[in-house]
LUMNUVO-593277 format. One line per 10 residues: their letters; for each residue x, y, z of N, C-alpha, C. Coordinates in steps of 0.1 Angstrom, whole numbers, plus 5000, padded with zeros to 4 digits. Example, Ala and Ser with C-alpha at 12.3 -4.5 7.8 and 13.67 -1.06 7.14 Angstrom:
BEGIN
as> 5132/4943/5078/5123/4955/5078/5132/4967/5078; 5128/4978/5071/5137/4989/5071/5129/5000/5079 .
//
This chain:
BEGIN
xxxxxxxxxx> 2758/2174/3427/2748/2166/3419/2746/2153/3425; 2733/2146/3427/2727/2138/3428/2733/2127/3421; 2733/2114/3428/2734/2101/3420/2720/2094/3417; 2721/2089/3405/2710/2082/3405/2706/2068/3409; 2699/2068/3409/2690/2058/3420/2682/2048/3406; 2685/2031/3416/2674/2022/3402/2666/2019/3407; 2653/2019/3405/2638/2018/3412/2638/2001/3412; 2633/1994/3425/2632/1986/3426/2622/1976/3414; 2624/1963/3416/2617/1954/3406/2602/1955/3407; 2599/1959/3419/2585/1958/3421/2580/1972/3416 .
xxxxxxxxxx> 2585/1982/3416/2584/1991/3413/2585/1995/3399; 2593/1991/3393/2595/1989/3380/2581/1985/3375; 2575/1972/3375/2561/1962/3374/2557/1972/3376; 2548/1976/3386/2538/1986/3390/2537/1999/3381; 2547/2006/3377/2551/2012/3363/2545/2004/3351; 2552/1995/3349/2551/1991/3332/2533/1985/3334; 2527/1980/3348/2516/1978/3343/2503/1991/3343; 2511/2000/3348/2503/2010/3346/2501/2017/3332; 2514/2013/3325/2517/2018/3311/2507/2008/3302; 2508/1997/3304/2500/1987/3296/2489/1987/3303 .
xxxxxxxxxx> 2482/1989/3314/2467/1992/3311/2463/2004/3304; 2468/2015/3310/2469/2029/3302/2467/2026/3281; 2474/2020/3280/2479/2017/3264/2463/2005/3259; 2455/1995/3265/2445/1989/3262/2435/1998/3263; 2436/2006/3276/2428/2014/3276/2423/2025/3268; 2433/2028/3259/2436/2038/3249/2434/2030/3238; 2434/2022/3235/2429/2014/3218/2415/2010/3220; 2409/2004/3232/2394/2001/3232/2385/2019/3230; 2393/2027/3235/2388/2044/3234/2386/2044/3217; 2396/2039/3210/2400/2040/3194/2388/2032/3189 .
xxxxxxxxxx> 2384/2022/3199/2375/2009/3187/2360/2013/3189; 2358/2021/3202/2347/2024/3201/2341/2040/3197; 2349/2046/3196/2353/2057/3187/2349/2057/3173; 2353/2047/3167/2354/2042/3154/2341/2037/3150; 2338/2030/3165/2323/2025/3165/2310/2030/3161; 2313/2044/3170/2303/2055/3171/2300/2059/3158; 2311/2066/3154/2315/2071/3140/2305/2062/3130; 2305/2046/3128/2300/2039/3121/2287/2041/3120; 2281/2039/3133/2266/2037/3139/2259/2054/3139; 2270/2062/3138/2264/2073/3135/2258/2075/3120 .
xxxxxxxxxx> 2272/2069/3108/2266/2070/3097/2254/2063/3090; 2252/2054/3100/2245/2045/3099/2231/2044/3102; 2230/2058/3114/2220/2066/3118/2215/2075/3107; 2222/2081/3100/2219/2091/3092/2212/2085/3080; 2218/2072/3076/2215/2060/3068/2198/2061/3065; 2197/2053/3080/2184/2050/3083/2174/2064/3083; 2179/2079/3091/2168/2086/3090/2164/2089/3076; 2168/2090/3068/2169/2094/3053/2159/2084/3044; 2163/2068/3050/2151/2060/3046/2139/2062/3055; 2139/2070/3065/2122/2069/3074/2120/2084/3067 .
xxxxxxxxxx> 2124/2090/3063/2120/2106/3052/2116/2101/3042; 2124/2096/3036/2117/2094/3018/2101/2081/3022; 2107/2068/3033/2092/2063/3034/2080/2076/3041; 2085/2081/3045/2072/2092/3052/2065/2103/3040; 2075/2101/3029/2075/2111/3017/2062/2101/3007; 2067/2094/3006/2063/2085/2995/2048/2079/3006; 2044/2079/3019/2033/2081/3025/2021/2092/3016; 2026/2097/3025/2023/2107/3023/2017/2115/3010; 2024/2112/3001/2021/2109/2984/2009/2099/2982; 2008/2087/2986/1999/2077/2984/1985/2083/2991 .
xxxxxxxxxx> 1987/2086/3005/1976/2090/3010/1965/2102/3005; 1974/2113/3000/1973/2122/2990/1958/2118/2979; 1967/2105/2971/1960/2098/2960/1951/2092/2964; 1954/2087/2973/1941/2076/2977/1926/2087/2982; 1929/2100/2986/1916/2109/2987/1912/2115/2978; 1921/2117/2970/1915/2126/2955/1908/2112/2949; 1908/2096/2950/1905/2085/2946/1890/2084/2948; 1893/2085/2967/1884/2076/2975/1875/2091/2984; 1878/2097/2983/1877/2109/2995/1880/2107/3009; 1878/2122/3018/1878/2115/3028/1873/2101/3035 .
xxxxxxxxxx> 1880/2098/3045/1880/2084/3052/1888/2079/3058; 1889/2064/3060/1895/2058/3068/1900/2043/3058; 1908/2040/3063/1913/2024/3056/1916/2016/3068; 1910/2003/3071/1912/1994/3078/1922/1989/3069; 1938/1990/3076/1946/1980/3068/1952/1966/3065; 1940/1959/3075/1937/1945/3074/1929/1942/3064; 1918/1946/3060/1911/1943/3053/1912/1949/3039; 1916/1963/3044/1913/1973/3030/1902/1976/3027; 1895/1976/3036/1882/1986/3031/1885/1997/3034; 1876/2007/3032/1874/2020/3032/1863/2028/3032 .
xxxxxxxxxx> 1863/2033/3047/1851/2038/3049/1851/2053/3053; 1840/2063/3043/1840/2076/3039/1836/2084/3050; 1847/2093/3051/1842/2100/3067/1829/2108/3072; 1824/2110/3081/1807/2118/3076/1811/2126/3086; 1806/2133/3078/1800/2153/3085/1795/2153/3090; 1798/2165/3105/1791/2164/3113/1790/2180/3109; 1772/2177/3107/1763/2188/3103/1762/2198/3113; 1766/2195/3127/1758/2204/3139/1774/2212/3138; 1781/2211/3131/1797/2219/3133/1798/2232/3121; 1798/2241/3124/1800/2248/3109/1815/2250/3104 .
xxxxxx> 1811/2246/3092/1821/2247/3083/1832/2256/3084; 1847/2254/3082/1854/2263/3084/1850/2278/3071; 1856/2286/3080/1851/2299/3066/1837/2301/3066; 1829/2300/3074/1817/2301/3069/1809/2310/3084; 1802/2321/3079/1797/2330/3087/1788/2324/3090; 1787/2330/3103/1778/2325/3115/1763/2332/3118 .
//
């Protein structure tokens, strides 16, 4: 059987800092981890508010034709101007 051997001082160091970078390295993994996780729910957050605003769009614009009819809204000014037909196009549904 073999005797054991004590690893020099230097050697020792070069060990333990391998352990303690290893070990920072492994809690910044944890913080940005944690991170993700957050910014993810926080993603989900936000798409859910750009759905219901695209919902509630979409509703207004709805109203505003059954209102105004087709057209257009400059949203600087708020006018609104009624779209025109173009007569030389035939109608969908409509025999030729």
């Amino acid at each position: 059987m073999s005797q054991p051997v004590t690893l020099t001082q230097e050697e020792m160091n070069r060990l333990s800092s391998f352990q303690d970078r290893f070990n920072v390295s492994t809690k910044r993994y944890g913080e940005i981890a944690f991170q993700m996780k957050l910014l993810q729910n926080e993603m989900k957050q936000v798409e859910t508010e750009m759905d219901n605003i695209e919902e509630e769009r979409l509703i207004m614009m709805e109203d505003l034709q059954k209102k105004y009819g087709a057209g257009s809204i400059d949203l600087v000014t708020g006018e609104f101007t009624p779209a025109t037909i173009d007569v030389s196009e035939p109608l969908p549904n409509s025999s030729e």
